[in-house]
C-alpha positions as CSV (number, residue, x, y, z in Angstrom):
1,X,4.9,15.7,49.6
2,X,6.6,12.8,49.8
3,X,3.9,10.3,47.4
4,X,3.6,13.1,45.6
5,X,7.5,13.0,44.6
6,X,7.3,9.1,44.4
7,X,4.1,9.8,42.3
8,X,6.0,11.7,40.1
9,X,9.5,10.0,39.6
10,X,7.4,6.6,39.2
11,X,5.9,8.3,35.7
12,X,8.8,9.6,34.7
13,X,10.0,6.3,34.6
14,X,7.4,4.7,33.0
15,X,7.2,7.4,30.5
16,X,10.8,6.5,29.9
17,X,10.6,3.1,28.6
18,X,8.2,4.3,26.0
19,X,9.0,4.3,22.7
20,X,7.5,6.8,20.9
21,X,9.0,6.5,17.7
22,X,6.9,3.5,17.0
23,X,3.2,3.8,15.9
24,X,0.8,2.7,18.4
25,X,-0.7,0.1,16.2
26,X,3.0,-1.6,15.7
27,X,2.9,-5.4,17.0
28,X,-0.9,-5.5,16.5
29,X,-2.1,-8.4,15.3
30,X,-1.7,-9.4,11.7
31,X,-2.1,-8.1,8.0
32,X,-2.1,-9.0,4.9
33,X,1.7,-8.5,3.4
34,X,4.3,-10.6,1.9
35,X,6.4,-13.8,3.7
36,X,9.7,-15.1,2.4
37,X,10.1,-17.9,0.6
38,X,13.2,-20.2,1.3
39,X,14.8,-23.3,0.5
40,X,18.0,-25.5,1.6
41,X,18.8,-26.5,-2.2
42,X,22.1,-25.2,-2.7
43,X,22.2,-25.7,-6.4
44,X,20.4,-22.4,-6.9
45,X,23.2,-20.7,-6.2
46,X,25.3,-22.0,-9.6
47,X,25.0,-20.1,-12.4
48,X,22.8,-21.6,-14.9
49,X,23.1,-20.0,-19.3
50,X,18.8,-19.8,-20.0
51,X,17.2,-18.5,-23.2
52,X,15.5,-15.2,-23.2
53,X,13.5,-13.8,-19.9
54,X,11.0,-11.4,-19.6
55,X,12.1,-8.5,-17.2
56,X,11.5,-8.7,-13.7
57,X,13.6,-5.8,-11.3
58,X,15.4,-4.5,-13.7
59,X,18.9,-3.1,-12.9
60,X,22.3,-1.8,-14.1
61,X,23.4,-2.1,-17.8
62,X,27.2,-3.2,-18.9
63,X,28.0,-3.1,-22.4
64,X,30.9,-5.3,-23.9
65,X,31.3,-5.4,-28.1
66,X,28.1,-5.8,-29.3
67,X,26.2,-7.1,-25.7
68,X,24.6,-5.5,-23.2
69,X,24.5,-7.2,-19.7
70,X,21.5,-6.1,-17.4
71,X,21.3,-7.6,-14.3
72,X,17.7,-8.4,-12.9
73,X,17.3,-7.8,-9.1
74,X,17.7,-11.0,-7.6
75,X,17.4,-13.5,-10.4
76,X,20.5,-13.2,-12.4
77,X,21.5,-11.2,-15.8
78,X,19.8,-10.6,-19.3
79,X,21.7,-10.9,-22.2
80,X,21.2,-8.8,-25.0
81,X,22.2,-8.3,-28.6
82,X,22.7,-4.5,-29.3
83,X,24.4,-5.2,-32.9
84,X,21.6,-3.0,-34.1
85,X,20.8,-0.4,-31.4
86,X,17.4,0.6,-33.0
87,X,16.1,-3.0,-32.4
88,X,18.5,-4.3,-29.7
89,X,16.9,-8.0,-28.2
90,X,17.2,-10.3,-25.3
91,X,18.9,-13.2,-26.9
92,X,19.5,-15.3,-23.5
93,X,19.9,-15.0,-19.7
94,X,22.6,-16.1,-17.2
95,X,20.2,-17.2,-14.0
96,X,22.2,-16.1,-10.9
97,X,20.0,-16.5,-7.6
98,X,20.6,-13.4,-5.4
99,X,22.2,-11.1,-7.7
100,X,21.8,-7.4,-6.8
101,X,25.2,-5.7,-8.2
102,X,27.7,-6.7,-11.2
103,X,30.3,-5.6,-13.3
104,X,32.2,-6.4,-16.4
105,X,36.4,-6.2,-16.7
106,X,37.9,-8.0,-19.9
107,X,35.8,-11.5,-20.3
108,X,35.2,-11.9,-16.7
109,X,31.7,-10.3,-15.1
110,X,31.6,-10.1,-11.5
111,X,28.1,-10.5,-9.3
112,X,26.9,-11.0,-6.4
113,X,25.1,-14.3,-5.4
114,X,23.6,-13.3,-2.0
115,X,26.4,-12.7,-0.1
116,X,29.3,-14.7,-2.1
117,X,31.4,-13.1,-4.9
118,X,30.9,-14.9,-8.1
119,X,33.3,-14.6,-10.9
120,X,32.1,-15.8,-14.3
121,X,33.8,-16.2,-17.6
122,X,32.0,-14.5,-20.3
123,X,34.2,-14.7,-23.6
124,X,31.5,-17.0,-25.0
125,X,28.4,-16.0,-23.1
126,X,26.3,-19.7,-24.2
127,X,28.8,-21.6,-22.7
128,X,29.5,-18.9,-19.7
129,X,31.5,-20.5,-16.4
130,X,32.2,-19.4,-13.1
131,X,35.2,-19.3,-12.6
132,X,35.6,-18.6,-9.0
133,X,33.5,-18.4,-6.0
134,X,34.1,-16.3,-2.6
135,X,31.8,-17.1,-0.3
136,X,30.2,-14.7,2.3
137,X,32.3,-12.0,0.8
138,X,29.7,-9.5,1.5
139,X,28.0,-11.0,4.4
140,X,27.7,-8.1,7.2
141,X,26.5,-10.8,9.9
142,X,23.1,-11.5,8.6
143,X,21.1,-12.4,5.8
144,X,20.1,-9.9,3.2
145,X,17.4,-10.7,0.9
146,X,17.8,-9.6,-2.8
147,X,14.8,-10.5,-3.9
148,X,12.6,-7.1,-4.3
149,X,9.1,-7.4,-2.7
150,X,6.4,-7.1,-5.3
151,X,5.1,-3.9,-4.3
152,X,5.7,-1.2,-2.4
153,X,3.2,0.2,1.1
154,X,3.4,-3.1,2.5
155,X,3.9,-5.2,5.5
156,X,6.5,-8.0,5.2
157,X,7.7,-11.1,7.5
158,X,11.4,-9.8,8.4
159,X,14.4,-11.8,7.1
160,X,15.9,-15.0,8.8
161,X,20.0,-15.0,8.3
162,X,21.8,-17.9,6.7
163,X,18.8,-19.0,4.7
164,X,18.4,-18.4,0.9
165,X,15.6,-16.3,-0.6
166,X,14.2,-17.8,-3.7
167,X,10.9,-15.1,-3.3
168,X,7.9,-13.8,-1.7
169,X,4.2,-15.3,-0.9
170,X,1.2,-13.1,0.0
171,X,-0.2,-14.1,3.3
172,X,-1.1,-12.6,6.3
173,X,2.2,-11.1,8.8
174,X,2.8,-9.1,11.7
175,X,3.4,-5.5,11.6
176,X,6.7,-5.5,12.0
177,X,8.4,-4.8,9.1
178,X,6.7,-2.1,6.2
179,X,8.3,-1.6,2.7
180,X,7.7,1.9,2.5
């Protein structure tokens, strides 16, 4: 009776340690998914007035007068001329590595540049400035990447904190991370 007990309370604590709400397959060799791509060059993170970009990620939409500002997931903010709204047109772009949120008060628009606060001066968008710069302002201890992945169902190399993202390379990862 006694083995049988010790029999017992031995699976119960192996049966324990299991986590069963991970897949089976999860740490199994590797796949074919996306890795980050980073660099030390902090000169990505001013923000640079371009001409015109095509659309990546596109995201939220500020008008102000006769603009529209629409930010592009992690590569900065299209400018666009919506004088006439029936043919409105991308007339330049302010590059802003790591922007995921803005938002326009007065002549100042307000983004994110990975985790700092940027504050740029828009009253002559060609010649736009920042203005002021908070760093790690939204930095919740790690890292966050704001560069999308470029599709979704994948597998993905997790994020390594206090590097900057400039994007994503297909190569083969561990199945640690999916992108549903």
């Amino acid at each position: 009776m006694q083995k049988l007990l010790f029999f017992l309370a031995f699976t119960v604590s192996l049966v324990s340690c299991w986590d069963f709400r991970k897949p089976i397959h999860y740490r199994q060799g590797k796949v074919w998914g996306y890795k980050p791509l980073y660099t030390t060059d902090s000169s990505i993170l001013r923000p640079q007035v371009m001409g015109p970009q095509s659309v990546k990620f596109p995201g939220k939409i500020y008008a102000k007068g006769t603009l529209l500002f629409q930010n592009d997931l992690g590569y900065g903010i299209h400018v666009i001329d919506n004088t006439n709204p029936a043919q409105a047109s991308r007339i330049g772009f302010i590059k802003l590595s790591g922007n995921s949120e803005m938002s326009i008060k007065g002549n100042f628009l307000y983004a994110n540049s990975f985790t700092d606060l940027v504050v740029i001066d828009i009253s002559n968008w060609q010649n736009s400035t920042e203005v002021k710069r908070i760093r790690n302002a939204f930095n919740q201890g790690n890292m966050y990447t704001f560069i999308p992945l470029p599709e979704h169902k994948v597998y993905y190399e997790c994020y390594s904190s206090g590097r900057l993202q400039v994007g994503w390379v297909r190569d083969s990862v561990y199945q640690n991370c999916y992108y549903p």
